[in-house]
Kinemage of the C-alpha trace (Angstrom):
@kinemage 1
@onewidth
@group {chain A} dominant
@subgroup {mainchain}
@vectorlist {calphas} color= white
{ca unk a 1} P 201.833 48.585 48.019
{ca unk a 2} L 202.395 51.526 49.942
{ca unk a 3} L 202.197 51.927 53.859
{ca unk a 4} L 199.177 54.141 53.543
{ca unk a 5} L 197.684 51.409 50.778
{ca unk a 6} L 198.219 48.717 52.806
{ca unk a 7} L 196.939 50.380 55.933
{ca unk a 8} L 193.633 51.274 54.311
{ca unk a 9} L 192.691 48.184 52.421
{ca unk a 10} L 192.936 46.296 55.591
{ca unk a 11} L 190.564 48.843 57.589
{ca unk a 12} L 188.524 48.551 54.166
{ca unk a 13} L 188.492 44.814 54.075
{ca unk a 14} L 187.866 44.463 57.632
{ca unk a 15} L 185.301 47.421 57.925
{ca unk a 16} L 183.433 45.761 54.845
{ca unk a 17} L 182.998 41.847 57.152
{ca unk a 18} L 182.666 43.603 60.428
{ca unk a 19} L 185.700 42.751 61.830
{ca unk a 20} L 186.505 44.638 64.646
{ca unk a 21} L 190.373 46.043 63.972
{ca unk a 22} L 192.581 45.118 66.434
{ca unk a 23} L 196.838 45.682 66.419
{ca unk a 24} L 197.849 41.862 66.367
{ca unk a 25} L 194.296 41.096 63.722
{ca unk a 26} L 196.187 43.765 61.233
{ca unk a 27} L 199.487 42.567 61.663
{ca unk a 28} L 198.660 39.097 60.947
{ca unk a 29} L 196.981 40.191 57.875
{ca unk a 30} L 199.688 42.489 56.798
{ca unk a 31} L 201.684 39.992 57.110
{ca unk a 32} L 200.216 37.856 55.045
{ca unk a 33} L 199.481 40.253 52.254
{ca unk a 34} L 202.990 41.500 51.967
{ca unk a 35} L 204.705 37.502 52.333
{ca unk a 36} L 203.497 35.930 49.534
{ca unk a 37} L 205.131 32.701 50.696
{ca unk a 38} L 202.399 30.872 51.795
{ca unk a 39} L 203.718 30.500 55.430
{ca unk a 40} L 202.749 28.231 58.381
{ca unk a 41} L 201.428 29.755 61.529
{ca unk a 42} L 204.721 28.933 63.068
{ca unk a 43} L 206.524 30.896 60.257
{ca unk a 44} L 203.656 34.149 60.841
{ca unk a 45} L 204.540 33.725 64.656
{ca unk a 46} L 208.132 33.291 64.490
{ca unk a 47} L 207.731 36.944 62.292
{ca unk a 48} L 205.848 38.804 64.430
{ca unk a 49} L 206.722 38.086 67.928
{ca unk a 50} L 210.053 39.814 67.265
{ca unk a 51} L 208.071 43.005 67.052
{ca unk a 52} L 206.003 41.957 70.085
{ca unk a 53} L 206.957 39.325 72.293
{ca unk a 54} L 203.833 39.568 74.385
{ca unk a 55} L 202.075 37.874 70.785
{ca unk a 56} L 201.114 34.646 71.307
{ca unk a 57} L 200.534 30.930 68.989
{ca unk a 58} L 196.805 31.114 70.121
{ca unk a 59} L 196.340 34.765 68.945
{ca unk a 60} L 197.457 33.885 65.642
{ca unk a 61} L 195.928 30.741 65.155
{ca unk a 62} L 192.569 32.923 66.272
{ca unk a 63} L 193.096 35.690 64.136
{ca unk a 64} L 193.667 33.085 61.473
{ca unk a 65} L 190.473 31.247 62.404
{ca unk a 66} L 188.659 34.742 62.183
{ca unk a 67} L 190.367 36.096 58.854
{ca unk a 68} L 189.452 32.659 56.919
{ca unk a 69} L 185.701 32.342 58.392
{ca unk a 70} L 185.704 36.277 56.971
{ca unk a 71} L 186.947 35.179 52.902
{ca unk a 72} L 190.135 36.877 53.516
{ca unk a 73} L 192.767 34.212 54.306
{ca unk a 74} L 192.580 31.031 52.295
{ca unk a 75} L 193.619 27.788 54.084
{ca unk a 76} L 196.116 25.736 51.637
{ca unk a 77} L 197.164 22.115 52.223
{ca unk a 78} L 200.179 20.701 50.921
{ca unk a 79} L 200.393 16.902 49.451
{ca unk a 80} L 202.194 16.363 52.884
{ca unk a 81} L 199.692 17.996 54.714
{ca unk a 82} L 201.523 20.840 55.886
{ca unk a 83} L 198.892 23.976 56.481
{ca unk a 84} L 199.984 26.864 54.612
{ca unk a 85} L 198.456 30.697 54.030
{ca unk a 86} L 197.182 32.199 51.682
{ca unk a 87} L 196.263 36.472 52.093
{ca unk a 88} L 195.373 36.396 48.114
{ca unk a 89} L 191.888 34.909 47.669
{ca unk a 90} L 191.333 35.498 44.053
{ca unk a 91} L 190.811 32.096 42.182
{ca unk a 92} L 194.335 30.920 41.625
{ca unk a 93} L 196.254 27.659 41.444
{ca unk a 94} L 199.254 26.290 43.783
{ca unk a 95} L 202.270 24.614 42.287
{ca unk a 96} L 204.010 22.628 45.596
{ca unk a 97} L 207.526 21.790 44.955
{ca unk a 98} L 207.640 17.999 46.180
{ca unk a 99} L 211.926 19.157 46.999
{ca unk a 100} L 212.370 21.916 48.593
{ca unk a 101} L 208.394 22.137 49.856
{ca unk a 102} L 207.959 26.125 48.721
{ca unk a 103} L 204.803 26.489 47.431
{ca unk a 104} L 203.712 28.648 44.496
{ca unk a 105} L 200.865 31.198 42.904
{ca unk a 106} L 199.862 30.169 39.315
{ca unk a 107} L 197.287 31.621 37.252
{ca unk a 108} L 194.114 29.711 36.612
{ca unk a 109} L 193.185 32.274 33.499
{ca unk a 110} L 191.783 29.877 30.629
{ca unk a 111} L 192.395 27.484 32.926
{ca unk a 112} L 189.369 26.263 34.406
{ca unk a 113} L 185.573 27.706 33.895
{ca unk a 114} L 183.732 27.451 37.221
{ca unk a 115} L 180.565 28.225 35.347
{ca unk a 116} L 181.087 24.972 33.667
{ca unk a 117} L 179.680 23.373 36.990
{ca unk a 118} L 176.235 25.128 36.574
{ca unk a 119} L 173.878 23.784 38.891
{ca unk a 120} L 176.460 22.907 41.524
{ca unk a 121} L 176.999 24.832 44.347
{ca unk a 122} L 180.771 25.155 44.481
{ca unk a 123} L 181.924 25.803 48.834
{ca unk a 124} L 185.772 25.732 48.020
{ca unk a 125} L 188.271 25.998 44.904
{ca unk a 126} L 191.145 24.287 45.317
{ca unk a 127} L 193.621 23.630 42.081
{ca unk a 128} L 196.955 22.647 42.504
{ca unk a 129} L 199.629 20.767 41.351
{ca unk a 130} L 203.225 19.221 42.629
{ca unk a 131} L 206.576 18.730 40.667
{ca unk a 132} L 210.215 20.621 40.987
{ca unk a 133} L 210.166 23.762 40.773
{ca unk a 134} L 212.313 26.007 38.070
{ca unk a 135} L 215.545 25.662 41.162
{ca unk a 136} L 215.501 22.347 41.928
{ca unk a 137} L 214.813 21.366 38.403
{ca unk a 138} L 218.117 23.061 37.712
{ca unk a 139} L 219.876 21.870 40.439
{ca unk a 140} L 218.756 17.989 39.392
{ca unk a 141} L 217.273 17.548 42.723
């Protein structure tokens, strides 16, 4: 995405849940839009205070808090119950590499029909699943 892209779909997305912009609420979210590596707060933290050393832990876990309780941060726990995050909130799957502990997007498409669960009333989606992934399989780890 483009700086000016990126810029306005968080204004957008915040605008739209009434979240008031601040500097360090933006560039947590950036962050997290442009990092697709599902990181830990302590990985978002270590990132940004280089920028601005005045950030703080709290902040992000705050801004974190906020963005989530908004829909537009997703919460991911791996099998060892590491907290990861997630800036992409469309339905999608995580594949958790049980060697090297990176975590991965995979598409749900034909996957899984939540309409199938008619009647329910569905709070959270949550598929994932846990092997090597494509390096570590080819390293024989």
């Amino acid at each position: 995405m483009k700086e000016v892209d990126i810029v306005q779909t968080i204004i957008n997305r915040f605008s739209s849940r009434d979240i008031r912009l601040t500097p360090q609420r933006i560039s947590v979210y950036r962050y997290l839009l442009e990092n697709r590596i599902h990181p830990t707060v302590e990985t978002v933290y270590n990132a940004l205070k280089v920028d601005n050393p005045s950030l703080s832990k709290t902040t992000i876990y705050n801004t974190v808090d906020t963005l989530t309780k908004a829909g537009l941060v997703k919460v991911v726990r791996t099998s060892e119950g590491e907290v990861r995050l997630d800036g992409y909130t469309h339905d999608h799957g995580h594949f958790y590499c049980r060697n090297c502990g990176e975590v991965f997007d995979f598409s749900l498409e034909g996957c899984f029909a939540p309409d199938s669960l008619n009647g329910f009333q569905m709070e959270e989606f949550d598929v994932h699943a846990i092997g090597l992934c494509g390096s570590c399989r080819k390293a024989g780890k």
